[in-house]
KOLVOGU-685171 format. One record per atom (N, C-alpha, C): atom name; x, y, z; residue number from 1. Coordinates in steps of 0.001 Angstrom, whole numbers, plus 524288, in hexadecimal, padded with zeros to 5 digits. Atoms other than C-alpha are relative to their C-alpha. Layout:
<rs>
a->CA; x->X; y->Y; z->Z; k->NUM
...
</rs>
This chain:
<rs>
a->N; x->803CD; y->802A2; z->7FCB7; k->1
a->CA; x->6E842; y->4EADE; z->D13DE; k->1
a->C; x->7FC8A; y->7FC80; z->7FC9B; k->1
a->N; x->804D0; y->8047F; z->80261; k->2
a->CA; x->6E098; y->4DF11; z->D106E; k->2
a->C; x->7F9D8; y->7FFC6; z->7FFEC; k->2
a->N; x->8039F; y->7FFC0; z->7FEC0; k->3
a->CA; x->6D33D; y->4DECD; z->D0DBF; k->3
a->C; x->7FE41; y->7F83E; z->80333; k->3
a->N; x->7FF80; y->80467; z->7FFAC; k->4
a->CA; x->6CB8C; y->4D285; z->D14EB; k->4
a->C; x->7FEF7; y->7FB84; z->7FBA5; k->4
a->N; x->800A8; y->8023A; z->80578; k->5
a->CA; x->6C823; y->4CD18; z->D0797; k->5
a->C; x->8054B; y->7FD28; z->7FF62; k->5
a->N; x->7FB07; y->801C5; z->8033D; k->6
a->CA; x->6D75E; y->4CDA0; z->D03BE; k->6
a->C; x->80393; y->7FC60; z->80466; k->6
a->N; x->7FCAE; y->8018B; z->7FD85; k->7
a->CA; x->6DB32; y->4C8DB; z->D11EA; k->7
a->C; x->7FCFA; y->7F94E; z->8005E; k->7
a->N; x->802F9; y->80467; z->7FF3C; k->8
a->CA; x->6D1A1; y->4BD86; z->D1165; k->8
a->C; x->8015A; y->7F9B8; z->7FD49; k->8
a->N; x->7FCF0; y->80412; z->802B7; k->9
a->CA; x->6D947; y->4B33A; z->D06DE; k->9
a->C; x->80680; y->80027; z->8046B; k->9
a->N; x->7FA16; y->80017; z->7FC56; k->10
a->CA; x->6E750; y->4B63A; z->D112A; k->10
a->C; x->7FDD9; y->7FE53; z->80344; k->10
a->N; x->80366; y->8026E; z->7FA34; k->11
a->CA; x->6DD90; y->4B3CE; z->D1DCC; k->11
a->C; x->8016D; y->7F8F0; z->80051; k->11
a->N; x->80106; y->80618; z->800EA; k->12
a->CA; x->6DA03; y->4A586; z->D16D7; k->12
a->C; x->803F8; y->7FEB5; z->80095; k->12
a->N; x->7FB55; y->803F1; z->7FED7; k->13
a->CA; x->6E744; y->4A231; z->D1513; k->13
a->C; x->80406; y->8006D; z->8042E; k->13
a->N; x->7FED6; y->7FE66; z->7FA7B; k->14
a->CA; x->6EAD2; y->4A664; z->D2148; k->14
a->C; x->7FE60; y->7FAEC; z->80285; k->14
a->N; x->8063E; y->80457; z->7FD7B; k->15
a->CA; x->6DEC6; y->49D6D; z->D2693; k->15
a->C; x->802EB; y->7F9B7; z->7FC78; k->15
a->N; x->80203; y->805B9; z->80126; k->16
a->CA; x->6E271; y->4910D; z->D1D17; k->16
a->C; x->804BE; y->7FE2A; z->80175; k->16
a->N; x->7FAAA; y->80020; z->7FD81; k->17
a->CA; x->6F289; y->49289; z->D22D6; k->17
a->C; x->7FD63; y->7FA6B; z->804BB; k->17
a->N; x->801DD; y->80189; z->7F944; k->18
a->CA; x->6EB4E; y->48EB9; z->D30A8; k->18
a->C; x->7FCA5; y->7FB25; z->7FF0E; k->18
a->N; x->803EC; y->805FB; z->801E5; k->19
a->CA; x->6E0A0; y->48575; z->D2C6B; k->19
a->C; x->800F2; y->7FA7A; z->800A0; k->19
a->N; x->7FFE4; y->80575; z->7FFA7; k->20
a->CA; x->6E626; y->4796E; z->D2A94; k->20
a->C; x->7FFEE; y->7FE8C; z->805C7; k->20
a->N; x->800D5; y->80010; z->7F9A7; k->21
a->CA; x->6E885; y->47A67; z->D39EF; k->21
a->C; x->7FC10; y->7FE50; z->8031D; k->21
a->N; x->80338; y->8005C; z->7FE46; k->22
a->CA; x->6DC65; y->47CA9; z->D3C90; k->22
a->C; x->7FD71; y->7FB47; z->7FDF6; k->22
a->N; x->80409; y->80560; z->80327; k->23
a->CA; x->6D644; y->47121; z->D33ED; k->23
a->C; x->800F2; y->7FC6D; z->802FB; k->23
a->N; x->7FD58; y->804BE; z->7FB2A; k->24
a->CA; x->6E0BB; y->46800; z->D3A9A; k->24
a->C; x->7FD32; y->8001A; z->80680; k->24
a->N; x->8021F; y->7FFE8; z->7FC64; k->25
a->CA; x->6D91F; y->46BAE; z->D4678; k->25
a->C; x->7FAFE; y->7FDCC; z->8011F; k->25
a->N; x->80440; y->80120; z->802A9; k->26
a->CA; x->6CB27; y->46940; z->D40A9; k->26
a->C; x->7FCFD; y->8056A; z->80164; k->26
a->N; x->8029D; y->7FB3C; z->7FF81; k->27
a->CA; x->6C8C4; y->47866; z->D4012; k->27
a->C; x->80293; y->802D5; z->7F9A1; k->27
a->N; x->80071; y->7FCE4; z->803E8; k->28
a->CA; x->6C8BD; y->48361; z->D36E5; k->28
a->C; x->801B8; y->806AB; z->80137; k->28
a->N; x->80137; y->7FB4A; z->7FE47; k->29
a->CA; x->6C9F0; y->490D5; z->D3575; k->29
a->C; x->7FE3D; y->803B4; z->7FBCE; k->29
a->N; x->8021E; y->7FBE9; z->80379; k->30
a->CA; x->6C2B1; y->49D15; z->D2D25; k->30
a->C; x->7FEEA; y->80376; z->800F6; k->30
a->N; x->800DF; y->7F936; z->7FFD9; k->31
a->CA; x->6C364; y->4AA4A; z->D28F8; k->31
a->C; x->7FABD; y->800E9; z->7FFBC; k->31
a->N; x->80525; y->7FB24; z->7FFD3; k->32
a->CA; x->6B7C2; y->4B2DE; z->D2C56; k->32
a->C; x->7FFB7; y->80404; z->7FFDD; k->32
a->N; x->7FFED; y->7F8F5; z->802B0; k->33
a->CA; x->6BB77; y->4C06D; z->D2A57; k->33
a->C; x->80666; y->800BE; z->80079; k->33
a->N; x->7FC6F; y->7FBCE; z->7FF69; k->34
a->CA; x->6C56C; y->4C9EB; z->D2998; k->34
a->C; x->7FE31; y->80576; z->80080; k->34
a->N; x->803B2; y->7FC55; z->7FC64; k->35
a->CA; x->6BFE7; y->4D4AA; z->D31B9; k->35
a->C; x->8047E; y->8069D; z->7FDB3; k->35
a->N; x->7FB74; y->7FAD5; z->80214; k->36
a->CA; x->6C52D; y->4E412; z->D2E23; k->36
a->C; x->804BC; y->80199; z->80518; k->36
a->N; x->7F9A9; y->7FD8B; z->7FB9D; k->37
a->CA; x->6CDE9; y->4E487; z->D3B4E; k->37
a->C; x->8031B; y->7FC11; z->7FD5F; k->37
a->N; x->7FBFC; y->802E5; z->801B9; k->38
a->CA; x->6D53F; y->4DBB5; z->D33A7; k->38
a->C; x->801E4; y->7F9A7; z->80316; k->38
a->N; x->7FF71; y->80567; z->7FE39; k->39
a->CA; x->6D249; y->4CF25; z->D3ABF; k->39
a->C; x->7FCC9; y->7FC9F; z->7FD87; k->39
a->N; x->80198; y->80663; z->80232; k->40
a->CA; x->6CFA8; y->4C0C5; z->D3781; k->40
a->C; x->7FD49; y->7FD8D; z->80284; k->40
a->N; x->80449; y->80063; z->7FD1B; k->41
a->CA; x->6C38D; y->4BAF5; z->D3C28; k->41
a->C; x->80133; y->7F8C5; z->7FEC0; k->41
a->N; x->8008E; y->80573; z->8024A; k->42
a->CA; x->6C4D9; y->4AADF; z->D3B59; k->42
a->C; x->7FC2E; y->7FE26; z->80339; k->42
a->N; x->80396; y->80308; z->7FCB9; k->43
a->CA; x->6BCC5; y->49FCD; z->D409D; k->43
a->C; x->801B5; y->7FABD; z->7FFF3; k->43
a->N; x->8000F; y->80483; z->7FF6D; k->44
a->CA; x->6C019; y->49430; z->D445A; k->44
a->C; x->7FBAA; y->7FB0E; z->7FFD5; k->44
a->N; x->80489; y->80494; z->80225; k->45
a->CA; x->6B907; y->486F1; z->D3F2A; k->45
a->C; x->80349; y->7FB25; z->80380; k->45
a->N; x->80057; y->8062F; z->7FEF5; k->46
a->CA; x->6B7C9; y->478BE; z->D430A; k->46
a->C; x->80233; y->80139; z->806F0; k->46
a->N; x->7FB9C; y->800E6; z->7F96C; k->47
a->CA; x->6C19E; y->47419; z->D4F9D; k->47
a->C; x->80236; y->80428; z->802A8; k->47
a->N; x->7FF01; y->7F9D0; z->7FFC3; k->48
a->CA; x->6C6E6; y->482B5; z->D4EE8; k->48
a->C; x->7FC39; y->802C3; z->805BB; k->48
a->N; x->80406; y->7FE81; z->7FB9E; k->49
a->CA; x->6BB1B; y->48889; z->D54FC; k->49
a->C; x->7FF71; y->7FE9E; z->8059B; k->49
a->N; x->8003F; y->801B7; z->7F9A3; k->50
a->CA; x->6BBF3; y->48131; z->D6123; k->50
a->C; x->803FA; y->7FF35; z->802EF; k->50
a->N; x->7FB54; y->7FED5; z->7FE63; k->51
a->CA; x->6C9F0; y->481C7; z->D630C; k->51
a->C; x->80286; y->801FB; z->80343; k->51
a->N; x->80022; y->7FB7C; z->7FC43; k->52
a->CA; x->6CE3D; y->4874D; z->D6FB7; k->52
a->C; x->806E5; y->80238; z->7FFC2; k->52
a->N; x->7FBF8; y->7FD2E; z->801B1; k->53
a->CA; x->6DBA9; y->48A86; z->D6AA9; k->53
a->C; x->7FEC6; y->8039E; z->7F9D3; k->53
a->N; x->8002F; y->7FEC7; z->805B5; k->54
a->CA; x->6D571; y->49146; z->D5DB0; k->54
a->C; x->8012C; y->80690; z->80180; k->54
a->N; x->7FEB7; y->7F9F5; z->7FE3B; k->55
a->CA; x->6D801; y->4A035; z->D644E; k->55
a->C; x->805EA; y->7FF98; z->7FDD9; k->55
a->N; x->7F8FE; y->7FF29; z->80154; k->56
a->CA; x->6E7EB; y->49CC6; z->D6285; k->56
a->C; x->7FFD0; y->7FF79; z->7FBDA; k->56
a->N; x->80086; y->80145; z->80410; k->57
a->CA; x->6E4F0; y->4961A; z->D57DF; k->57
a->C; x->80069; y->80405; z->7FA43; k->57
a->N; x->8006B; y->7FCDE; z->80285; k->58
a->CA; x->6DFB1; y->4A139; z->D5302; k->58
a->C; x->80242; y->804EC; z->7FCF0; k->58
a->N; x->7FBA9; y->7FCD7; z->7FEB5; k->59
a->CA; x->6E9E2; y->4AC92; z->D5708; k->59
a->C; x->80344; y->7FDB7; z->7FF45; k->59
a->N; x->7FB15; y->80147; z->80343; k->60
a->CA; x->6F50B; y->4A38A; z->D5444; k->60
a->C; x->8016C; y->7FD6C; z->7FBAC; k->60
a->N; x->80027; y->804D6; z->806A4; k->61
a->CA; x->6F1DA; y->49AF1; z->D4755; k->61
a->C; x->7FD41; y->80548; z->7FCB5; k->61
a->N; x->80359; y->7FDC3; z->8028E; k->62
a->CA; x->6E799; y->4A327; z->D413E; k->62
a->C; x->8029C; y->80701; z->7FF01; k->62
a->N; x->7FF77; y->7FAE3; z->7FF76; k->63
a->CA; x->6E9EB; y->4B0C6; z->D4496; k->63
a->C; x->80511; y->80200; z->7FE9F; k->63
a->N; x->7F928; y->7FD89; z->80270; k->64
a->CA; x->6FA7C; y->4B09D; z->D42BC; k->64
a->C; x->7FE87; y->7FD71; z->7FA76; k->64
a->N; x->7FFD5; y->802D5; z->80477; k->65
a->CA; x->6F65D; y->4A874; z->D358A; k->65
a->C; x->7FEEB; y->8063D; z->7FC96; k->65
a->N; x->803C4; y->7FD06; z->80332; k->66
a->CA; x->6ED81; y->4B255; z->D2F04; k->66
a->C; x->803B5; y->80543; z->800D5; k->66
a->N; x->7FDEA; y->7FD17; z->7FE5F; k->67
a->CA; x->6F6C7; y->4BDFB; z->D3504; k->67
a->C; x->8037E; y->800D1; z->7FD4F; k->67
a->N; x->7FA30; y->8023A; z->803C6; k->68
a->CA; x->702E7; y->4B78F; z->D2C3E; k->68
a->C; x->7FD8C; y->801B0; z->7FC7A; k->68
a->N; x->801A4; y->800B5; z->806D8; k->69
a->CA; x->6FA4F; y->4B782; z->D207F; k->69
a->C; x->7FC5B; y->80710; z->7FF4D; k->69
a->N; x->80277; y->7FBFD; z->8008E; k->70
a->CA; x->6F424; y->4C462; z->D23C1; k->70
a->C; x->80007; y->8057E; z->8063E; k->70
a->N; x->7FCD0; y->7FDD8; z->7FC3C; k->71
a->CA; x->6FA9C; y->4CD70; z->D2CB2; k->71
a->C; x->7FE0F; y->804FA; z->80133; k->71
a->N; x->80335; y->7FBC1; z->7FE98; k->72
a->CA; x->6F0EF; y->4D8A1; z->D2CD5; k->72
a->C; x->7FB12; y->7FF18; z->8044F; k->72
a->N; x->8049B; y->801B4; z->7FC93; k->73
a->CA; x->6E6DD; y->4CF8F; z->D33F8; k->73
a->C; x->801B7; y->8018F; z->80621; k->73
a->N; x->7FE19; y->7FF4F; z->7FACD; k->74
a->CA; x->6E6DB; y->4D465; z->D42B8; k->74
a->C; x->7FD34; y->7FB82; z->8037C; k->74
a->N; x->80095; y->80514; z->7FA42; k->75
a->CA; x->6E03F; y->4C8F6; z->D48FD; k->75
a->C; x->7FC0E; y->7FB1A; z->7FDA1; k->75
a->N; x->802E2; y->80364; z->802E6; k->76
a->CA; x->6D7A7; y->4BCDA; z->D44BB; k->76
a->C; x->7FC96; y->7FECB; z->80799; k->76
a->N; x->80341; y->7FFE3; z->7FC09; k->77
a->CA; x->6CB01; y->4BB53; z->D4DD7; k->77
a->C; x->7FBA5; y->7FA38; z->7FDCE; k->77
a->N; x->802B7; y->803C4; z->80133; k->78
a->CA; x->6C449; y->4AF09; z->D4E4E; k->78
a->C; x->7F856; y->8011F; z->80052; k->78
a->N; x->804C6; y->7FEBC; z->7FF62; k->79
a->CA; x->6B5FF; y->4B06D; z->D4A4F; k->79
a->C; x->7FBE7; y->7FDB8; z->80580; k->79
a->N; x->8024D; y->803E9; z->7FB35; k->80
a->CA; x->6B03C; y->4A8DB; z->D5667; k->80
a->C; x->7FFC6; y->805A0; z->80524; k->80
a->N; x->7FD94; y->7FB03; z->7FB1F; k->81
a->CA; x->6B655; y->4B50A; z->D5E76; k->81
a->C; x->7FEE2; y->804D6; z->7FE92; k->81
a->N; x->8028B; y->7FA60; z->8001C; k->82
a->CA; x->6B026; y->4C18A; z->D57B9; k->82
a->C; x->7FC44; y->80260; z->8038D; k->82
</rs>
Protein backbone atom coordinates (compact mmCIF):
# COMPACT_ATOMS: atom_id res chain seq x y z
CA UNK A 1 0.00 0.00 0.00
CA UNK A 2 1.03 3.44 -0.92
CA UNK A 3 1.45 6.10 1.30
CA UNK A 4 -0.20 9.64 -0.07
CA UNK A 5 3.26 11.18 -0.12
CA UNK A 6 4.53 8.10 -2.38
CA UNK A 7 1.14 8.16 -4.40
CA UNK A 8 1.38 11.90 -5.02
CA UNK A 9 4.48 12.08 -7.92
CA UNK A 10 2.07 8.85 -9.97
CA UNK A 11 -1.26 11.18 -9.27
CA UNK A 12 0.81 14.22 -11.23
CA UNK A 13 1.62 12.17 -13.99
CA UNK A 14 -1.52 10.80 -14.16
CA UNK A 15 -2.87 14.65 -14.11
CA UNK A 16 -0.06 15.95 -16.79
CA UNK A 17 -1.23 12.56 -19.33
CA UNK A 18 -4.78 14.63 -19.35
CA UNK A 19 -3.67 18.24 -19.26
CA UNK A 20 -2.77 19.14 -22.44
CA UNK A 21 -6.65 18.54 -23.15
CA UNK A 22 -7.62 20.55 -20.82
CA UNK A 23 -5.25 23.64 -21.76
CA UNK A 24 -6.48 23.10 -25.47
CA UNK A 25 -9.75 24.01 -23.91
CA UNK A 26 -8.49 27.13 -21.90
CA UNK A 27 -8.79 25.11 -18.55
CA UNK A 28 -6.76 23.29 -16.11
CA UNK A 29 -6.73 20.83 -13.65
CA UNK A 30 -5.09 20.22 -9.80
CA UNK A 31 -4.37 17.90 -7.21
CA UNK A 32 -5.69 18.77 -3.76
CA UNK A 33 -5.47 15.81 -1.67
CA UNK A 34 -5.34 12.29 -1.43
CA UNK A 35 -7.80 11.62 1.29
CA UNK A 36 -7.19 8.04 3.54
CA UNK A 37 -10.37 6.28 1.76
CA UNK A 38 -8.05 6.28 -0.90
CA UNK A 39 -9.57 8.94 -3.09
CA UNK A 40 -8.42 11.82 -5.34
CA UNK A 41 -9.69 15.16 -4.65
CA UNK A 42 -9.02 17.55 -7.96
CA UNK A 43 -10.23 20.97 -8.96
CA UNK A 44 -10.80 22.23 -11.88
CA UNK A 45 -9.27 25.79 -13.13
CA UNK A 46 -9.90 28.38 -15.81
CA UNK A 47 -12.77 27.24 -18.74
CA UNK A 48 -12.87 23.80 -16.74
CA UNK A 49 -14.81 25.16 -13.89
CA UNK A 50 -17.68 26.23 -15.85
CA UNK A 51 -17.90 23.39 -18.09
CA UNK A 52 -21.18 21.66 -18.15
CA UNK A 53 -19.71 18.49 -19.55
CA UNK A 54 -16.72 18.58 -16.79
CA UNK A 55 -18.75 15.63 -14.53
CA UNK A 56 -17.88 13.07 -17.74
CA UNK A 57 -15.06 14.73 -18.19
CA UNK A 58 -14.23 13.92 -15.01
CA UNK A 59 -15.35 10.06 -14.61
CA UNK A 60 -14.18 9.36 -18.09
CA UNK A 61 -10.73 11.38 -18.81
CA UNK A 62 -9.61 12.02 -15.33
CA UNK A 63 -10.78 9.33 -13.18
CA UNK A 64 -9.97 6.11 -15.86
CA UNK A 65 -6.49 8.24 -16.33
CA UNK A 66 -5.27 8.33 -12.74
CA UNK A 67 -6.92 4.61 -12.20
CA UNK A 68 -4.28 3.27 -15.13
CA UNK A 69 -1.47 4.95 -13.34
CA UNK A 70 -2.76 4.04 -9.94
CA UNK A 71 -5.14 1.30 -9.54
CA UNK A 72 -5.67 1.35 -5.79
CA UNK A 73 -7.45 4.83 -6.15
CA UNK A 74 -11.32 4.06 -5.70
CA UNK A 75 -12.74 7.25 -7.05
CA UNK A 76 -11.51 10.92 -7.85
CA UNK A 77 -14.03 13.67 -6.39
CA UNK A 78 -13.96 17.01 -7.69
CA UNK A 79 -13.27 19.57 -4.95
CA UNK A 80 -16.25 21.97 -5.88
CA UNK A 81 -18.50 18.78 -4.78
CA UNK A 82 -17.25 17.92 -1.12
Amino acid sequence: MFTSDELKPIIENALEEIRPYLIADGGDIKLVEINSEEEVVVQFEGACQSCNINQMTLKNGVEETIKRYAPQIKRVIEYNNI
